[in-house]
C-alpha positions in Angstrom: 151.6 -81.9 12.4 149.3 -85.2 12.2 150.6 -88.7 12.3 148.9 -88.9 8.7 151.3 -86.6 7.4 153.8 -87.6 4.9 157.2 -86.8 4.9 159.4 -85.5 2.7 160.9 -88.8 1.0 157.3 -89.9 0.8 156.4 -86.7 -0.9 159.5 -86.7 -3.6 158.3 -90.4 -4.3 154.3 -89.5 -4.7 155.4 -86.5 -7.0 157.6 -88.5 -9.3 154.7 -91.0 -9.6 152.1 -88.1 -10.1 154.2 -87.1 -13.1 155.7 -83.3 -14.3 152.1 -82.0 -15.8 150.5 -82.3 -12.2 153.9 -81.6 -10.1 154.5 -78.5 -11.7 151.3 -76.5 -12.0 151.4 -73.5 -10.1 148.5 -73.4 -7.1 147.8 -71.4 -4.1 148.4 -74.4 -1.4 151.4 -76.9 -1.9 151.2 -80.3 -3.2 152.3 -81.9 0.0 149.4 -79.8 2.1 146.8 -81.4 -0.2 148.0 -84.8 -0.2 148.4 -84.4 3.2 144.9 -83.4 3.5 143.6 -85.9 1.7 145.3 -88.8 3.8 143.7 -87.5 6.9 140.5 -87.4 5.3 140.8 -91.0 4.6 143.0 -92.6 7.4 140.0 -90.6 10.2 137.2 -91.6 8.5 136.0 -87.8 9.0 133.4 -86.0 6.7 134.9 -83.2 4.4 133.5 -80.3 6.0 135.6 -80.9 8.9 138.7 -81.5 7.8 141.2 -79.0 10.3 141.3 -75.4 9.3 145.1 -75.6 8.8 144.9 -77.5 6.0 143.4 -76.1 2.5 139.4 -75.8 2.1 137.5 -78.9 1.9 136.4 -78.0 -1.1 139.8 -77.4 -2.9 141.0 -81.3 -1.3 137.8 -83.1 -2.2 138.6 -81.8 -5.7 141.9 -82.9 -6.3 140.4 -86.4 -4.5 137.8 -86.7 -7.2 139.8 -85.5 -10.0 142.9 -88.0 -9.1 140.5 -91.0 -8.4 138.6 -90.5 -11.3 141.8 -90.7 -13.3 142.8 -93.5 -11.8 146.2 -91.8 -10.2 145.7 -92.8 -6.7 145.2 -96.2 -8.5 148.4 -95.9 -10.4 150.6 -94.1 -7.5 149.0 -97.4 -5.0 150.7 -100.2 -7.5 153.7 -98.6 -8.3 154.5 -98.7 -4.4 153.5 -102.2 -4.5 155.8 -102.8 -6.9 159.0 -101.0 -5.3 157.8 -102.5 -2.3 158.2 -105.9 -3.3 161.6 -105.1 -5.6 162.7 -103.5 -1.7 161.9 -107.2 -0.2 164.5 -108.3 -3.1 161.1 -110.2 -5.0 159.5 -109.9 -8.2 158.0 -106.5 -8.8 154.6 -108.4 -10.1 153.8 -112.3 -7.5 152.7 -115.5 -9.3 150.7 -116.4 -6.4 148.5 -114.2 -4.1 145.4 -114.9 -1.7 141.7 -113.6 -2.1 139.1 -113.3 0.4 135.9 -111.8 1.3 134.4 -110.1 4.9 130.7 -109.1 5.0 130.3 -105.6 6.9 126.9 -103.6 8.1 126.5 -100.7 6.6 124.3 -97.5 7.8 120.9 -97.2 6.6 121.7 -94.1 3.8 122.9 -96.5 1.6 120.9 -97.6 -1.2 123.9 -100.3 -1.9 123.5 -103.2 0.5 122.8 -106.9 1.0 121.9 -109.4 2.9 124.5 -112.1 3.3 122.5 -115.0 4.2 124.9 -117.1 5.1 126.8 -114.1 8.1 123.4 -112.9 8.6 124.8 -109.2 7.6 122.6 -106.9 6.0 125.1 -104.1 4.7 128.3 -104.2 1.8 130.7 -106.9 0.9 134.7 -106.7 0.6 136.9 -108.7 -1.8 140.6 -108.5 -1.0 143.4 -109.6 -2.7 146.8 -109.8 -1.4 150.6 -111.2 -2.5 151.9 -113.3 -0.3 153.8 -109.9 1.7 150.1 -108.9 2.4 150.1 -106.1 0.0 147.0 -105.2 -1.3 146.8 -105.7 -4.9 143.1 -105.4 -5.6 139.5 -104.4 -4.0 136.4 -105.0 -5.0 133.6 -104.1 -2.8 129.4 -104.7 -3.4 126.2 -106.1 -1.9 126.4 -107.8 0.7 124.8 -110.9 -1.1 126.9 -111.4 -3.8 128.5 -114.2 -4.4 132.3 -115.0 -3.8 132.9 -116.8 -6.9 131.2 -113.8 -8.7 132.7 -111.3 -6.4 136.2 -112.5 -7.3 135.8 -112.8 -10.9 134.6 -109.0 -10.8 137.6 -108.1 -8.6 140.0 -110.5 -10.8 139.0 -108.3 -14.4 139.7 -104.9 -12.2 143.2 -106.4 -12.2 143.8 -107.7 -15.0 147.2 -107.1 -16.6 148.2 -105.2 -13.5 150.7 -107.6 -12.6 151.3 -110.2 -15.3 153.2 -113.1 -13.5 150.3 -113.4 -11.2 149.1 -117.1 -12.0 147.5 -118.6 -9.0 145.1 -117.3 -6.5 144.6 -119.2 -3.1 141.0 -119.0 -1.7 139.2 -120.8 1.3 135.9 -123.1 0.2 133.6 -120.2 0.0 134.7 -119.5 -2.7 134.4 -123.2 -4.9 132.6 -124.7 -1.8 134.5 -128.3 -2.4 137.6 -128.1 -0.2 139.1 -126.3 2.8 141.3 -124.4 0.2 141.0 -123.8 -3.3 144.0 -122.6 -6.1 141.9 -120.1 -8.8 143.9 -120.2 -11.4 143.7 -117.0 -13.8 143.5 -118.3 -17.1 141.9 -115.2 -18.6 144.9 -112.9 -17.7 
């Protein structure tokens, strides 16, 4: 048992989101062990290769990881909680307003992918978050570490669009127009 586990509510509500087609295909190692697998993977930060022996081979979980994130369903499965989520906290399943920013991070010298931010003095990869106003994460975009935050959050503002229709206005601090402590974006393109 890991704290990463899931339990079984969590697992009956990821399984009606992952749809009957994928649910209901016969494998060797349950659902629940993969998924399971999978979010220790990602909450450890460990490589593949040693991920536990009691859960499934590496090789079988990295699978169903690329397969799912290539189709977008960990995508799909992450705003759908959103969504219940916020209907939970008796709002809106999609917010008017939510709240962008940016954090410049060193990254380790494998990757080909990184930046200078000149103005952090960060040589590495660049983060664009956007949240509602519960902190939920509705989008991330991340890049070089010397791109821009206007451009970074018009990049991470088409990933979303459509995703959540009432979502209007975006509040951002001056990096992002440079003019004013805080700016309102407001998404005209949506």
């Amino acid at each position: 048992m890991y704290l990463t586990n899931i339990t079984d509510s969590e697992c009956e509500v990821i399984k009606k989101r992952l749809g009957a087609k994928i649910v209901n295909r016969k494998r060797k190692y349950g659902l629940r062990s993969i998924i399971n697998a999978i979010l220790y993977v990602t909450k450890t930060g460990i490589q593949w290769r040693m991920l536990p022996n009691d859960f499934p081979d590496w090789e079988l979980v990295y699978y169903y990881f690329r397969t799912w994130s290539k189709a977008g369903i960990d995508k799909t499965i992450h705003d759908s909680l959103v969504r219940q989520v916020r209907v939970d906290q008796c709002r809106n399943s999609s917010p008017s307003l939510g709240l962008i920013d940016s954090q410049s991070v060193k990254s380790s010298s494998m990757t080909k992918d990184k930046g200078i931010d000149g103005n952090k003095k960060v040589q590495g990869r660049k983060r664009f978050i956007l949240t509602d106003t519960l902190g939920l994460i509705l989008g991330l975009y991340i890049t070089t570490a010397n791109e821009g935050e206007r451009r970074g959050a018009i990049a991470l503002l088409q990933k979303i669009k459509g995703i959540f229709p009432r979502l209007v206005k975006i509040l951002a601090d001056q990096g992002f127009d440079g003019s004013r402590k805080y700016s309102t974006l407001f998404i005209t393109f949506f």
